[in-house]
C-alpha positions in Angstrom: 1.9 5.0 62.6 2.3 6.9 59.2 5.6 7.9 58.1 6.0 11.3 58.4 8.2 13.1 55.9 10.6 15.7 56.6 13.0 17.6 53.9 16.6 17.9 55.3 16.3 21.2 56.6 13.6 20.2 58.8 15.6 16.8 60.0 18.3 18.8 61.0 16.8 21.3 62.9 15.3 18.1 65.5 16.5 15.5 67.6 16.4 12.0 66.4 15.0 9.8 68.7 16.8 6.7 69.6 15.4 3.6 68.5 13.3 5.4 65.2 13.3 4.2 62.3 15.0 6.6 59.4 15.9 6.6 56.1 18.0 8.8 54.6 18.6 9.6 50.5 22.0 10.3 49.9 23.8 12.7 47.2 24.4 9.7 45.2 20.8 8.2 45.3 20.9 5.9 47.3 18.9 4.9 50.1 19.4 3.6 53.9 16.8 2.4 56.0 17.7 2.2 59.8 17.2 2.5 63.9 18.6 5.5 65.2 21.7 5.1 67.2 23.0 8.1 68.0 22.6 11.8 66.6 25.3 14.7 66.8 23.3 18.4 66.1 26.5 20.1 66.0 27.8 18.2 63.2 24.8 17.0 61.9 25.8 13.5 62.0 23.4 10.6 62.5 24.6 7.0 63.0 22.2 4.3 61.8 21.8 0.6 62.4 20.5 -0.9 59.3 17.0 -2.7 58.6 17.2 -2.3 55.5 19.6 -0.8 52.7 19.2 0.1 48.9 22.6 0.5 47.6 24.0 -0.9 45.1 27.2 -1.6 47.0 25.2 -3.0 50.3 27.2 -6.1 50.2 30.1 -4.2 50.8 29.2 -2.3 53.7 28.9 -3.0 57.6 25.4 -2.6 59.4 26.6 0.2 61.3 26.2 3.5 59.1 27.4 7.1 59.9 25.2 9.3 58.0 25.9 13.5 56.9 23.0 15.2 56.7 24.3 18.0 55.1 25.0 15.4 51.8 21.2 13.7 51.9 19.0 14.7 49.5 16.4 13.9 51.9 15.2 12.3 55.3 12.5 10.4 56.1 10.9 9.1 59.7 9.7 5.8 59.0 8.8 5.2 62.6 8.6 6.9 66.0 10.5 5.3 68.9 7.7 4.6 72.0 10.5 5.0 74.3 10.8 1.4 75.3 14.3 0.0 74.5 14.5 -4.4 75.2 18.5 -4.2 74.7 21.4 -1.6 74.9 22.3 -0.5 72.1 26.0 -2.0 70.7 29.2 -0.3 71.3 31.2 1.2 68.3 34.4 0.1 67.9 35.9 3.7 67.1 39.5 2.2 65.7 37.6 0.0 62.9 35.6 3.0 62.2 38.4 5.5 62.3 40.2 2.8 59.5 37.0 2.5 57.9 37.5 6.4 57.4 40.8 6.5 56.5 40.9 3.8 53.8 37.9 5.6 52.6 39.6 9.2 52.4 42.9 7.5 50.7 40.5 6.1 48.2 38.8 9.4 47.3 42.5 10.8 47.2 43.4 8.7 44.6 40.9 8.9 42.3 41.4 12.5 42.6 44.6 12.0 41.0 43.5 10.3 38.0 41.1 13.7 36.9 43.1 15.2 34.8 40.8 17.9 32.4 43.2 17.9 29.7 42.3 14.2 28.8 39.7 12.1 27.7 37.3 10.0 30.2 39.3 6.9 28.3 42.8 8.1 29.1 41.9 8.8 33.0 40.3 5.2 32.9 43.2 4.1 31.6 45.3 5.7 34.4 43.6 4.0 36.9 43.8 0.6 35.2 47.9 1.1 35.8 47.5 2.5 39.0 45.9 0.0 40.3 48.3 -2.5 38.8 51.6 -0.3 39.9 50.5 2.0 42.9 48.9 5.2 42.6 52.0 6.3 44.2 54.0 5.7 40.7 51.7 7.1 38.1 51.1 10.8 37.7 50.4 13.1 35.1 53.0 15.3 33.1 50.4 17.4 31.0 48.7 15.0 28.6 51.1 12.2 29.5 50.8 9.5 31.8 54.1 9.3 33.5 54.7 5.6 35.3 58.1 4.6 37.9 59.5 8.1 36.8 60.9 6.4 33.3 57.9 5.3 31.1 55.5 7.5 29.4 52.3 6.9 28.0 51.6 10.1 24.9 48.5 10.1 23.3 46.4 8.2 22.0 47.5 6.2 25.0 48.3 3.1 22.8 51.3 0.4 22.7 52.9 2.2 20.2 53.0 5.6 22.5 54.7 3.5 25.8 58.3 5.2 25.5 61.1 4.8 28.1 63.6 7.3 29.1 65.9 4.5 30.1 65.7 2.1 27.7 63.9 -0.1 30.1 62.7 -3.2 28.0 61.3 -4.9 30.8 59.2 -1.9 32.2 57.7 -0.9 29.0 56.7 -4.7 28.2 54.8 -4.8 31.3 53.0 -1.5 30.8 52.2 -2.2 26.9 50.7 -5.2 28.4 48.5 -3.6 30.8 47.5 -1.3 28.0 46.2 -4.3 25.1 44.5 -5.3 28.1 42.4 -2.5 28.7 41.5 -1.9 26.1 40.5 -5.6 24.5 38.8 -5.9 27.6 36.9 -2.5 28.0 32.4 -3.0 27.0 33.0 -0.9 24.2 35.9 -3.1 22.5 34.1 -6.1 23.1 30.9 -4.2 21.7 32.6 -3.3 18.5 34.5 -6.7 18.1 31.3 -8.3 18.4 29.4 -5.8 15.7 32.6 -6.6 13.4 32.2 -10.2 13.6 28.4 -10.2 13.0 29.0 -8.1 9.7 31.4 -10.5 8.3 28.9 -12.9 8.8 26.3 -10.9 7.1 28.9 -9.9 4.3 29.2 -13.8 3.8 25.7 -15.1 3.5 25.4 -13.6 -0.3 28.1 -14.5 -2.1 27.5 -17.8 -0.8 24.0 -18.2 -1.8 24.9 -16.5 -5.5 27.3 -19.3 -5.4 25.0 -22.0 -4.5 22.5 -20.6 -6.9 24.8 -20.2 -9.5 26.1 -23.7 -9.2 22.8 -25.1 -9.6 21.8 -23.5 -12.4 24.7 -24.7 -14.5 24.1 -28.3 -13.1 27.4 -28.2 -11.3 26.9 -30.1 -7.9 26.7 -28.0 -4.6 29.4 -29.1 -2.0 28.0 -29.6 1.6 28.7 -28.0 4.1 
């Protein structure tokens, strides 16, 4: 049977078959291929059992997928269900998928905290790198400043030399100057530049060292080996 193609309007305006094959584009591009299991109107919800899945992140995810239409970018049939069903189809198990939900909301809630539009992208990256080291619990954001265990706080330009205490507490601003060298000696664009550095002093080296060489043998001076 051809695929038949509707936009999401359309998909949520029918029923859903059990047993069809769907796949669904979600807001983030990404796309999931599966058998119908169950469809909400009200809510728009459509549960999937996957045949397939494009995401990035499929090796993260379980084969059981809950999809809002209202978020997809678009829906496509794939295949109509004939009706004839060999097996029931599997139980959820609502507590794993009420978790499921829960870790995923706390998630999105912490992240949240890290925005900050007073910053750079660097400086919220950087939050997140000692939140996710300390808690998101203990860091928040006092104005430009990230604030960590209610004593250390990290001024702009968010380096070593900014980590400052309000209790003299060696031991806590140790650990977070630590956590800050290593974000940033580890980040693609430190590496990128240490990298660039290294092959320019190479380049810068080549020259004088073949003048030398050149130089050497003019005069009849013997060229060391290298």
């Amino acid at each position: 049977m051809a695929a038949a193609t509707a936009d999401v309007g359309n998909a949520v305006n029918d029923c859903f078959s059990i047993g069809s094959t769907v796949i669904c584009t979600t807001c983030f591009k990404e796309e999931v291929e599966g058998e119908v299991l169950a469809f909400d109107h009200n809510t728009k919800m459509l549960i999937l059992l996957r045949t397939e899945c494009h995401s990035k992140a499929s090796g993260e995810l379980s084969d059981v997928y809950v999809m809002n239409l209202s978020l997809c970018s678009n829906v496509q049939v794939i295949k109509e269900c004939n009706g004839n069903f060999i097996d029931d189809p599997q139980k959820l198990n609502l507590e794993q998928v009420k978790m499921r939900l829960r870790k995923t909301v706390e998630r999105r809630q912490d992240y949240l905290k890290s925005k900050n539009a007073d910053v750079t992208a660097e400086a919220q990256e950087l939050y997140r790198a000692i939140a996710k080291q300390l808690g998101y619990n203990e860091v928040s954001w006092q104005g430009p400043n990230i604030q960590i265990l209610n004593e250390v706080t990290v001024s702009p330009p968010y380096r070593v030399d900014n980590v400052v205490s309000s209790s003299d507490n060696d031991k806590s601003c140790t650990y977070i100057k630590r956590i800050i060298n290593q974000f940033f000696t580890t980040r693609p664009s430190a590496v990128q530049e240490n990298a660039h550095g290294a092959s320019s002093s190479s380049a810068s080296v080549s020259p004088t060292s073949s003048s030398l060489s050149s130089s050497n043998a003019a005069s009849g001076s013997p060229v060391p080996a290298n």
